[in-house]
C-alpha positions as CSV (number, residue, x, y, z in Angstrom):
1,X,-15.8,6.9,24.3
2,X,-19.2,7.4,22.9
3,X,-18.6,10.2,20.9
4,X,-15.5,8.6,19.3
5,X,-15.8,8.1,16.0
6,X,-15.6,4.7,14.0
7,X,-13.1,3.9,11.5
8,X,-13.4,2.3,8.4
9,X,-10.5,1.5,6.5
10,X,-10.7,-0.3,2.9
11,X,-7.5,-1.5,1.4
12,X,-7.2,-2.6,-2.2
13,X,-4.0,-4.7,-2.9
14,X,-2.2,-3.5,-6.1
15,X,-3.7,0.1,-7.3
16,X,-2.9,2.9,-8.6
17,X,-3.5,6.7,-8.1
18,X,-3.6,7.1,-11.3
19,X,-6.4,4.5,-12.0
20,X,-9.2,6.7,-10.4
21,X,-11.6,9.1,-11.3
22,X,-10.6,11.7,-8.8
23,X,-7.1,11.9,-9.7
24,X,-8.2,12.8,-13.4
25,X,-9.0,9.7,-14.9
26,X,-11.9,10.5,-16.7
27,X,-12.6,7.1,-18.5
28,X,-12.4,4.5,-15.4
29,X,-15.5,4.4,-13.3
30,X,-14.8,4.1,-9.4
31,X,-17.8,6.4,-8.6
32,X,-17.7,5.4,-4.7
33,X,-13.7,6.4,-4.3
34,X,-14.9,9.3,-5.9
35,X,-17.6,10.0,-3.6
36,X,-15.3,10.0,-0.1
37,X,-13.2,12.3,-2.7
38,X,-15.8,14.5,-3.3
39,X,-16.9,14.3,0.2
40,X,-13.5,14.5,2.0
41,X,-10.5,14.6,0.1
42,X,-8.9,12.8,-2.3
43,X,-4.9,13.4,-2.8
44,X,-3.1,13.2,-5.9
45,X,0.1,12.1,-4.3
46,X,0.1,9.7,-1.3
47,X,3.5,7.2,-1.9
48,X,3.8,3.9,-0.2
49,X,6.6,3.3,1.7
50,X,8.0,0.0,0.0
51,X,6.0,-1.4,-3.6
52,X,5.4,-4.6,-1.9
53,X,2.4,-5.5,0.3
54,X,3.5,-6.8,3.7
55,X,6.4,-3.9,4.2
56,X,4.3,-1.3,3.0
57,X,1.2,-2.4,5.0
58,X,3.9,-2.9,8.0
59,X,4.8,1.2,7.7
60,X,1.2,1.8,7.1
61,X,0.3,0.3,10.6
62,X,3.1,1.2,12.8
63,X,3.9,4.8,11.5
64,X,7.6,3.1,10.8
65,X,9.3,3.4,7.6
66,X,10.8,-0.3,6.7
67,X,14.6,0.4,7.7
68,X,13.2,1.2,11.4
69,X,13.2,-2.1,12.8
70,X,14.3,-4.1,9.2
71,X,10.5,-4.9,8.2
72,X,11.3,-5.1,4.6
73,X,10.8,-8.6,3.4
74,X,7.5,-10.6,2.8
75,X,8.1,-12.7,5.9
76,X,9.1,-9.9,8.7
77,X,5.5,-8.8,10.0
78,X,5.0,-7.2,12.9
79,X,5.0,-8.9,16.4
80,X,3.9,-9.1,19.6
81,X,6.4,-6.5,20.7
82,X,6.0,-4.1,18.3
83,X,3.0,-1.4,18.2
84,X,0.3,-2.0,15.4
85,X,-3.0,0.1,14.4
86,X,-5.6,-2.3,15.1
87,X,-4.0,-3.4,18.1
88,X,-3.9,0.3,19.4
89,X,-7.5,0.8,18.2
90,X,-8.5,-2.7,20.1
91,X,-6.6,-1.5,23.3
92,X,-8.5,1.7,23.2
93,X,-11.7,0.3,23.6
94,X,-12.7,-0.2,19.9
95,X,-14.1,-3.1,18.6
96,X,-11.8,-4.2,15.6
97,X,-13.3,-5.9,13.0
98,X,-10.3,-7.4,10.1
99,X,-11.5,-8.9,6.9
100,X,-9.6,-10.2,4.4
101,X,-5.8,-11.2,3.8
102,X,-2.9,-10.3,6.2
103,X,0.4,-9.6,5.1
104,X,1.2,-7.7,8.0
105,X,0.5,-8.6,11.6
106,X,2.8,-12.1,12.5
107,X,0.4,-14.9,13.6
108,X,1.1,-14.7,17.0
109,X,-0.7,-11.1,16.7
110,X,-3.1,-11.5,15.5
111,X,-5.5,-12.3,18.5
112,X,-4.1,-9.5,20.6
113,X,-4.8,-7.1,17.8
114,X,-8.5,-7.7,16.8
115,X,-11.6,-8.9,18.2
116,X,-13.1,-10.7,14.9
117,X,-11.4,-12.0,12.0
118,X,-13.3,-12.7,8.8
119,X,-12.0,-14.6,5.7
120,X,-12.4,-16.7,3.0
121,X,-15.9,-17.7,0.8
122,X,-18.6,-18.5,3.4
123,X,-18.6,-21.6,2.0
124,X,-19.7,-21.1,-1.5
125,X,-18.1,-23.2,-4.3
126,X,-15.6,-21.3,-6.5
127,X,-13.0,-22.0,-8.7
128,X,-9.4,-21.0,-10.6
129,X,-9.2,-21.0,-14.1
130,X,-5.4,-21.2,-15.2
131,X,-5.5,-20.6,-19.2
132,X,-1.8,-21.2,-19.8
133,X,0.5,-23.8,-19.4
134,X,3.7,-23.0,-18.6
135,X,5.1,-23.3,-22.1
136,X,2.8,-20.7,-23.6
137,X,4.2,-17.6,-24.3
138,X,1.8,-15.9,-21.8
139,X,2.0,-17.9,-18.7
140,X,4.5,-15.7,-17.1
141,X,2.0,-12.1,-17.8
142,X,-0.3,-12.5,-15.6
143,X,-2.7,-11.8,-18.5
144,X,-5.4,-14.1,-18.0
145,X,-8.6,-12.2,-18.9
146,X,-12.4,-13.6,-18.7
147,X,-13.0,-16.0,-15.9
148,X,-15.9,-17.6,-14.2
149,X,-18.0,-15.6,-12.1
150,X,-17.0,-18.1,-8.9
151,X,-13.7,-17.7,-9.8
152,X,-11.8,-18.0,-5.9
153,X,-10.4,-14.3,-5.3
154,X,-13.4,-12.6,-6.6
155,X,-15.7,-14.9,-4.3
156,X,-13.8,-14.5,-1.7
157,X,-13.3,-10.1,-2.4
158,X,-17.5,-10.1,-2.3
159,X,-17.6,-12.6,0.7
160,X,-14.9,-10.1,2.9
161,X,-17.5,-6.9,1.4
162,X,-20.9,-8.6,2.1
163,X,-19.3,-9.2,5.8
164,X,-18.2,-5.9,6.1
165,X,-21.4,-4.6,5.5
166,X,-23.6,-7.1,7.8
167,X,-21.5,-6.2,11.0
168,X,-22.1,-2.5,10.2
169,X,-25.4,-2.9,10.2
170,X,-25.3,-4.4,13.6
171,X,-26.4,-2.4,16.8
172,X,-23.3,-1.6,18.4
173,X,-22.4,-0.4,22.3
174,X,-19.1,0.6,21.6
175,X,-17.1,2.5,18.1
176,X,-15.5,0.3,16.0
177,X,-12.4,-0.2,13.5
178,X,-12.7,-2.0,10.5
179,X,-9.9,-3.1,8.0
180,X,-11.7,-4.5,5.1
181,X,-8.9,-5.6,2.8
182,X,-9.3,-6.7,-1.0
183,X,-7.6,-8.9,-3.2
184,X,-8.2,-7.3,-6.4
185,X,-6.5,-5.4,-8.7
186,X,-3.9,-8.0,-8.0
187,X,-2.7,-10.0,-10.6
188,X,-3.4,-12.4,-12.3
189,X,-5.2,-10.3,-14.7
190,X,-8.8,-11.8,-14.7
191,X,-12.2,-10.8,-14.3
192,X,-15.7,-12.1,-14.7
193,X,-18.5,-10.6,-16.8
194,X,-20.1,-7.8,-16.9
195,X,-16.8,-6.1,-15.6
196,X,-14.7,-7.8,-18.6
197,X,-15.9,-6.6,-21.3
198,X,-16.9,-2.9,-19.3
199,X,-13.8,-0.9,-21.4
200,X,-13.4,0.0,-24.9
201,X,-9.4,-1.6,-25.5
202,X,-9.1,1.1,-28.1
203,X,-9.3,4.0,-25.4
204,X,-8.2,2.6,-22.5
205,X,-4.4,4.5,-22.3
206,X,-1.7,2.7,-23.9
207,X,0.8,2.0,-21.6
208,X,4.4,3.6,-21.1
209,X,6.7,2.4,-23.0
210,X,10.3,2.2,-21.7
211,X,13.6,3.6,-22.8
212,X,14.9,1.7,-25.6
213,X,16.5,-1.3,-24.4
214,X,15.8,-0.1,-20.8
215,X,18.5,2.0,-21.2
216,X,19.3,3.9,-17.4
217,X,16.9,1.7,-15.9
218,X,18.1,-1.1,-13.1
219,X,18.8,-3.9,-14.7
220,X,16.5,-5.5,-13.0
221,X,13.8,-4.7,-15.0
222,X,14.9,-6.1,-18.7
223,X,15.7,-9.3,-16.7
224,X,12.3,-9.5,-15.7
225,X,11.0,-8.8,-18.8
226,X,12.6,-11.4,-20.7
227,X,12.0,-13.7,-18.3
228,X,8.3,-12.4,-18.1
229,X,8.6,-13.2,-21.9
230,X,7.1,-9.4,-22.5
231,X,9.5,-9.0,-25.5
232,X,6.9,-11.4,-27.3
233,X,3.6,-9.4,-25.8
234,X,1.9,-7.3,-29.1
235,X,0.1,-4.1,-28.0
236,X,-3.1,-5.5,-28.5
237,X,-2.5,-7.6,-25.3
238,X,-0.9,-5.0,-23.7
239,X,-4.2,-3.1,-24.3
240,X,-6.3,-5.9,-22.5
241,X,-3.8,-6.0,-19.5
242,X,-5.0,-2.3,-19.3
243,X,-8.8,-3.0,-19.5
244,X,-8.5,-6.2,-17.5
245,X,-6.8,-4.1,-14.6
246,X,-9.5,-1.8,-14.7
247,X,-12.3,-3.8,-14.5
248,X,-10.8,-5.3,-11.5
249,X,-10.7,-1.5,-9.7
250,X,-14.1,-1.1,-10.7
251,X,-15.3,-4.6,-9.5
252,X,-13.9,-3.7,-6.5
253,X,-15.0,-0.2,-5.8
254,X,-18.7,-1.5,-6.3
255,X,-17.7,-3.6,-3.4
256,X,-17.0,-0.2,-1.4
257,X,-19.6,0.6,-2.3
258,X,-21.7,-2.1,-0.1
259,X,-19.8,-1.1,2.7
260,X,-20.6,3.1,2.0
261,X,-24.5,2.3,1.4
262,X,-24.3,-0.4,4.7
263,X,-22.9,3.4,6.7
264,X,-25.6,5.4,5.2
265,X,-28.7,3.0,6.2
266,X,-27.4,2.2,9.6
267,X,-26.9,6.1,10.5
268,X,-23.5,5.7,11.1
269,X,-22.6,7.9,8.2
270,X,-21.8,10.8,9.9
271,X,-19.9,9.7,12.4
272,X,-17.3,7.4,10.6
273,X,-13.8,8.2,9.5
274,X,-14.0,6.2,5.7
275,X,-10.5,5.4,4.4
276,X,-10.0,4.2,0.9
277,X,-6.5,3.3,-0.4
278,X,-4.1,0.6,-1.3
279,X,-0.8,-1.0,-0.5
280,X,0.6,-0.3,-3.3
281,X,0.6,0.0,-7.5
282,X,1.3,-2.5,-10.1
283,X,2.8,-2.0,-13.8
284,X,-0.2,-3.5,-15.7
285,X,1.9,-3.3,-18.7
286,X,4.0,0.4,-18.0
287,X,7.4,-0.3,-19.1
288,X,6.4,-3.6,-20.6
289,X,6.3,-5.2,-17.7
290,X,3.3,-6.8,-15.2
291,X,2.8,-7.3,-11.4
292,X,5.6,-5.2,-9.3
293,X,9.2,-5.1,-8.1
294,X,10.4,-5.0,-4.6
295,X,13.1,-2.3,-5.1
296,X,11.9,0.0,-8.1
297,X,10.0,3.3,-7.5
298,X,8.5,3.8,-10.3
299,X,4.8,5.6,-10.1
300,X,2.9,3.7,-11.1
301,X,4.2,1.2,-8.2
302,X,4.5,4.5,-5.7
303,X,1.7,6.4,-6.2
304,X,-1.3,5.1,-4.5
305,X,-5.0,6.5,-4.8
306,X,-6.0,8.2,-1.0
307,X,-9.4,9.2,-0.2
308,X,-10.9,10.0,3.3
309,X,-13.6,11.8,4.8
310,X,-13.2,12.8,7.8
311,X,-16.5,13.9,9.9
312,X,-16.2,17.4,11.3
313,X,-14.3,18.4,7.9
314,X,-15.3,20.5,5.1
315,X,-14.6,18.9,1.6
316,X,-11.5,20.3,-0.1
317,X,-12.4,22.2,-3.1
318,X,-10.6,20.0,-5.0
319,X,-8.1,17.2,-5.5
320,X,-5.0,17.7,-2.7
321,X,-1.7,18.0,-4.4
322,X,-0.1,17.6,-1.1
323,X,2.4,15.0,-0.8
324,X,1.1,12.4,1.6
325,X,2.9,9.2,3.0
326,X,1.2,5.9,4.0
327,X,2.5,6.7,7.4
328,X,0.6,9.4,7.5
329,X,-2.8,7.4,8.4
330,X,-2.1,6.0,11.8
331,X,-1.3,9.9,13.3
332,X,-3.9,11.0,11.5
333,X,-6.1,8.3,12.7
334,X,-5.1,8.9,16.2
335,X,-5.6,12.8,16.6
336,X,-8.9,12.2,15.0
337,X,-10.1,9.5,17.5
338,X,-8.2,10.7,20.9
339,X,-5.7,7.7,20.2
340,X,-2.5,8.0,22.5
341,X,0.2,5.9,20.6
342,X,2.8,5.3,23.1
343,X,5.8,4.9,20.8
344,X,8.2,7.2,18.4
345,X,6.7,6.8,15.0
346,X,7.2,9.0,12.1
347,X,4.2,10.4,10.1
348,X,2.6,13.0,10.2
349,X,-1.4,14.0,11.1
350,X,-3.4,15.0,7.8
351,X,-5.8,16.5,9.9
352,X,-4.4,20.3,9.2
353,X,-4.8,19.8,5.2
354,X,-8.6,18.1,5.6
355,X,-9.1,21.4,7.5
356,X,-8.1,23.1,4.8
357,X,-5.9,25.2,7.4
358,X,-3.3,24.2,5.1
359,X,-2.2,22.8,1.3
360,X,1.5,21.3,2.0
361,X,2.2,18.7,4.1
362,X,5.5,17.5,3.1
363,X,8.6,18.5,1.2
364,X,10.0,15.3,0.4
365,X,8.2,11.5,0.2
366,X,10.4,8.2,0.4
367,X,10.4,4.4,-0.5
368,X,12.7,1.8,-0.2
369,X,13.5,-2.0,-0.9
370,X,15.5,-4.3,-1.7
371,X,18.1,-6.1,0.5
372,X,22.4,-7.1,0.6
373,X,23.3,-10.0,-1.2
374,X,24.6,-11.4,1.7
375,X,20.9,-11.4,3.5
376,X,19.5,-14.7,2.4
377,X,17.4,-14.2,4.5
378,X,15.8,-11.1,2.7
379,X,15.5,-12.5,-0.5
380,X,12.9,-14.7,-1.9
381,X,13.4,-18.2,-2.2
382,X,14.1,-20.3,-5.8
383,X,10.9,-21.5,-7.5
384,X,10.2,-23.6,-10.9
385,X,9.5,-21.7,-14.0
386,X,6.6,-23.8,-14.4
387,X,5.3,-21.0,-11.6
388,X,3.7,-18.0,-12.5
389,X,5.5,-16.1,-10.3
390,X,9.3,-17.7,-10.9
391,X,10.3,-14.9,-12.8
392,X,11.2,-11.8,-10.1
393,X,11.6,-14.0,-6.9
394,X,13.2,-16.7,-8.1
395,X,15.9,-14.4,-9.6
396,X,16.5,-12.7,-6.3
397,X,17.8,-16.5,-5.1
398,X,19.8,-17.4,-8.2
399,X,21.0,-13.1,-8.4
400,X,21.0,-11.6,-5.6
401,X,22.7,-8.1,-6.7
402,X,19.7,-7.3,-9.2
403,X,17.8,-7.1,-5.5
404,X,20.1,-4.9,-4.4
405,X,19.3,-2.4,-1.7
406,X,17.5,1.4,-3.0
407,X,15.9,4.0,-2.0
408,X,13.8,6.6,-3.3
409,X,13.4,10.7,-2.5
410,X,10.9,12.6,-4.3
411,X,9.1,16.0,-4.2
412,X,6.7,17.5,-7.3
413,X,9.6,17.8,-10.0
414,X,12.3,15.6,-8.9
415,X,12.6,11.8,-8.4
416,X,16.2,10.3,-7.4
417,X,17.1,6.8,-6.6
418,X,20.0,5.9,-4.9
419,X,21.3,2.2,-5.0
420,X,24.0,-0.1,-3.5
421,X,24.4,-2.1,-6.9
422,X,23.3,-0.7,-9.8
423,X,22.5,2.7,-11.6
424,X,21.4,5.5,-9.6
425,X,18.0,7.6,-11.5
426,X,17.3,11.3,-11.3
427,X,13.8,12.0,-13.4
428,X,12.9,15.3,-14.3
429,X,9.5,15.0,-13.4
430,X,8.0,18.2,-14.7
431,X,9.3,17.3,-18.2
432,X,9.0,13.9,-17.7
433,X,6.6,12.8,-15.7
434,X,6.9,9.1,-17.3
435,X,10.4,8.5,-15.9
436,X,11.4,7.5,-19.0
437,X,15.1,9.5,-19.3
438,X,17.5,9.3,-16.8
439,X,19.5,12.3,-16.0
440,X,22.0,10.9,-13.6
441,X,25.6,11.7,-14.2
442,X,24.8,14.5,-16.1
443,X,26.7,17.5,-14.5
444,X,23.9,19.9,-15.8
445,X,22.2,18.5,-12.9
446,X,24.7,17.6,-9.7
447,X,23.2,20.2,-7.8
448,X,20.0,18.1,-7.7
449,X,21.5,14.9,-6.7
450,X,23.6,16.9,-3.8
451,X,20.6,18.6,-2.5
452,X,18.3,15.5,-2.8
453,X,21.3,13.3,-1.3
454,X,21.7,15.8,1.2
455,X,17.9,15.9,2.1
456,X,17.7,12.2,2.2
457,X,20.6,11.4,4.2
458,X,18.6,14.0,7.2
459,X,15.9,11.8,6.9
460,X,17.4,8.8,7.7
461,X,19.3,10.4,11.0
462,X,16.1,11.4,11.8
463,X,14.3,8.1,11.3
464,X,17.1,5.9,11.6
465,X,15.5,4.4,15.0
466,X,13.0,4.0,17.7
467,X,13.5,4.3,21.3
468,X,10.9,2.8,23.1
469,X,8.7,5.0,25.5
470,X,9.2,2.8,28.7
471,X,12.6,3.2,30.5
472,X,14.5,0.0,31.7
473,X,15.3,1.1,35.4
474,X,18.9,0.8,36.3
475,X,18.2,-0.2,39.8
476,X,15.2,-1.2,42.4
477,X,15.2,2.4,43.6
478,X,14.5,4.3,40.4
479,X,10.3,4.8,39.4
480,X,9.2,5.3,36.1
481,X,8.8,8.6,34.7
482,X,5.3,9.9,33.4
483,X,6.3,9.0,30.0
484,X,7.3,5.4,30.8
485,X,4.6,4.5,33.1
486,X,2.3,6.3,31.2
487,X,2.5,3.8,28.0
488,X,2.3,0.7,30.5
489,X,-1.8,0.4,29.2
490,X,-0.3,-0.8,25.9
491,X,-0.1,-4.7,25.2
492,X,3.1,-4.4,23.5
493,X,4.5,-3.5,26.6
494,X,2.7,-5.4,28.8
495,X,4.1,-8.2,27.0
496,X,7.7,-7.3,27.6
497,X,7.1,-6.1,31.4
498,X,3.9,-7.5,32.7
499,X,4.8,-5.7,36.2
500,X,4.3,-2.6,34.7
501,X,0.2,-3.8,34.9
C-alpha cells in the first residue's frame, strides 16, 4: 500500500478545451494546467459524456455512460448500491479527501464514500452582487462582470483550494485521493479585480456566430435565445462575456496552482497522479447563447480540457490528439493505483497513450441528454422569469419535446446527432469545425449517417447494461464463484448482501 500512489483530482465546473493554453490558446494564461501538460499530457479531445454537471460527473465516477442505469437528470446521483470512484479509492485503503460541491454522489453516500468533506467559506464574510433586475435586458445573460472581491463563489473556490493545500501538507501514514472541485467558470459571468480587467476585449476571440436564424439547429436553441434575450446582446458585450469567462479559468487555475506548489514542498510531487479537468463546457456567448443545454453537443459544451501527469510516465512530446472520454479516468485511475473495480464499466485505461506505447485510443466518442416528454420526472421543474435561470429549465416543464431525448457520435471529421423530436445534425468537421452547416439530409452524405448510425447503434448493444459481478445463488447448495465472492470486499455489495462479509 505504501508505494501506491496518491491521487489528486481538480475539477473545474463549466470549461472548455479550448480555453487553455495547451490546446493552442495562445492569449489565455492557465500556466499551471499547462504545466501537468507539459509534464504529462494534455489531450486536445477528451468529451464529457452528458453537457450537464451531475450526469457527466456520475459517468466520470462510475465508468457508466448515463443510459446505463438512467443517471441523466440533475437529481439521479449515484447511490448506495451503485459503485463510485472515491468510494472504491476509500475501500482500498486510501484516505479520501472531497472539497467542494457535489452533484454526484446521493446524500446517503456520501459518508461511505469519503473520509473528510470540506466545504463552504471558513467562515469569512462574503457577498452576492446581482446587478440586474429582472426587467433589464441582461438579467437572463449571465453577464454580470466586476464584483467584490468577497463575492460568495469565489470565497468559497479559494476556501476549497487553501484546504486542499493544508491537508497535503500534512504528514500522512497512508496515500490519499483528493477531489478538489471548483465552482468557477460557472456562470454568472463575474469576477473580481485584478482578474477582471486581466484581457484586452478587443483580442479576446469573438465568438461563433450561428447559422442565420439558427437554421438546422434544434430548436431548442433560438428558444433559449429569445428567452435569454440574446437577440438584444451587441458584440461589445458578447466580447466581455468572453474576457469575463476567462478570467474566471485563470482565477481558478492560480488556485491549482496552490494545490501543485502544496505537492512540490511536501515531497509528494513525485509520487502523485495530478488530474486537471472539468465536467463539462459552457457557450460563453458561441452561438449567441450563455450557460449550457442538457441535450446539445456542441464543442464548446463537449470538449473538455484533460491534463494528467502520471509518475512513472515520460511527457508526451506534445498535445494528444487522441480521443479521450470522461470515463476514461476511473480505469485509468485504477490500473495506475492496483484498484480492483468489481463491476462492468466501460472506459478505457489511458495508461497505453501516457506511455507513449500508443497515439489512438478511440475511434468514436459519445454524449447524450435529454429525456421523453412523458418522464416528468426527467425534466426540470417550472420557475418565475424573475429567475436567472427560468429560461432553459423552466421551458423543459412548460415544452417538454424541445428536451427531447439525443445523442451524439463523433470521431476527428464527423459529428452526428441523432434525436427523438427534432432535427438530426451531421457537421463536417474538417471544413467546419464551428458546426455551423448542417449537412443532414443531404444524399451527398448518407453514407456518413449509415456508417455513424451503424457505429452508434454497436455501442449501445455493447453498453446497453451492467450485470453485476456477484451472482444471486438459485438455491442453499450453490457457492459463489471466484468472480462473485471475489467483489464481496466492496461496500456496494456489502450493502445489498451483508452475508457475503
Amino acid at each position: 500500500m505504501a508505494d501506491r500512489p496518491n491521487v489528486v483530482l481538480f475539477v473545474t465546473d463549466q470549461a472548455r478545451a479550448k480555453d487553455t493554453g495547451y490546446w493552442g490558446n495562445s492569449l489565455i494564461q492557465t500556466p499551471n494546467t499547462d504545466l501537468i501538460a507539459a509534464e504529462g499530457a494534455g489531450f486536445r479531445n477528451c468529451f464529457v459524456q452528458n453537457p450537464v454537471s451531475t450526469p457527466s460527473r456520475v459517468a466520470m465516477a462510475s465508468g457508466w455512460y448515463c443510459h446505463v442505469n438512467g443517471h441523466r437528470t440533475m437529481h439521479h446521483m449515484l447511490r448506495r448500491h451503485e459503485p463510485n470512484m472515491l468510494r472504491h479509492f476509500k475501500e482500498a485503503g486510501y484516505y479520501v479527501w472531497w472539497g467542494g460541491k457535489n452533484d454526484m454522489l446521493a446524500m446517503e453516500t456520501i459518508g461511505d464514500s469519503s473520509h473528510e468533506r470540506v466545504g463552504g467559506v471558513g467562515g469569512r464574510e462574503t457577498c452576492r452582487s446581482e446587478p440586474w433586475e429582472p426587467t433589464d435586458r441582461l438579467f437572463h445573460t449571465f453577464l454580470w462582470g466586476e464584483v467584490p472581491e468577497n463575492d460568495g463563489r469565489s470565497v468559497a473556490d479559494d476556501y476549497v483550494a487553501e484546504q486542499a493545500a493544508e491537508f497535503i501538507r500534512k504528514p500522512k501514514s497512508e496515500p490519499f485521493f483528493m477531489l478538489v472541485n471548483q465552482t468557477f467558470p460557472h456562470p454568472p459571468y463575474a469576477v473580481s479585480e485584478p482578474w477582471f480587467s486581466m484581457y484586452d476585449r478587443a483580442e479576446v476571440p469573438f465568438p461563433i456566430r450561428p447559422p442565420e436564424d439558427f437554421a438546422g439547429k434544434p430548436r431548442i436553441l433560438p428558444m433559449v435565445h429569445r428567452r435569454m434575450r440574446m437577440d438584444q446582446i451587441t458584440d461589445d458585450e458578447l466580447r466581455e462575456i468572453v474576457a469575463v469567462y476567462w478570467a474566471m479559468i485563470t482565477k481558478t487555475d492560480r488556485n491549482l496552482g496552490w494545490v501543485i506548489e502544496a505537492l512540490k514542498h511536501s515531497g509528494q510531487w513525485d509520487n502523485t497522479i495530478l488530474v486537471s479537468t472539468s465536467d463539462h463546457g459552457d457557450f460563453a456567448g458561441d452561438y449567441n447563447l450563455t450557460e449550457k443545454m442538457q441535450n446539445t453537443f456542441e464543442d464548446c459544451l463537449t470538449n473538455v480540457p484533460f491534463a494528467i501527469r502520471m509518475p512513472g510516465c515520460d511527457p508526451l512530446p506534445g498535445p494528444s490528439e487522441a480521443l479521450v472520454e470522461m470515463i476514461d479516468l476511473l480505469p485509468t485511475l485504477a490500473e495506475a493505483c492496483d484498484l480492483p473495480l468489481g463491476h462492468t464499466q466501460f472506459g478505457r485505461s489511458l495508461l497505453p497513450v501516457l506511455r507513449g506505447e500508443t497515439e489512438a485510443h478511440k475511434p468514436y466518442v459519445f454524449c447524450e441528454g435529454g429525456a421523453l416528454e412523458e418522464e416528468p420526472h426527467t425534466h426540470e421543474s417550472d420557475r418565475p422569469w424573475d429567475t436567472i435561470y427560468w429560461c432553459r429549465p423552466a421551458l423543459q416543464a412548460t415544452e417538454p419535446w424541445v428536451h427531447g431525448k439525443a445523442v451524439m457520435i463523433r470521431n476527428h471529421d464527423w459529428k452526428y446527432v441523432r434525436r427523438l423530436y427534432d432535427t438530426d445534425e451531421l457537421y463536417d468537421l474538417v471544413n467546419d469545425p464551428d458546426e455551423v452547416t448542417n449537412l443532414y439530409g443531404d444524399p451527398e452524405y448518407d453514407h456518413i449517417v449509415a456508417r455513424m448510425t451503424s457505429a452508434m447503434a454497436t455501442w449501445f448493444i455493447e453498453t446497453g447494461d451492467q450485470v453485476p459481478h456477484r451472482w444471486d445463488l438459485r438455491s442453499p447448495s450453490e457457492e459463489h464463484p471466484h468472480w462473485s465472492a471475489g467483489v464481496a470486499h466492496h461496500g456496494f455489495v456489502k450493502d445489498a448482501d451483508p452475508s457475503l462479509e
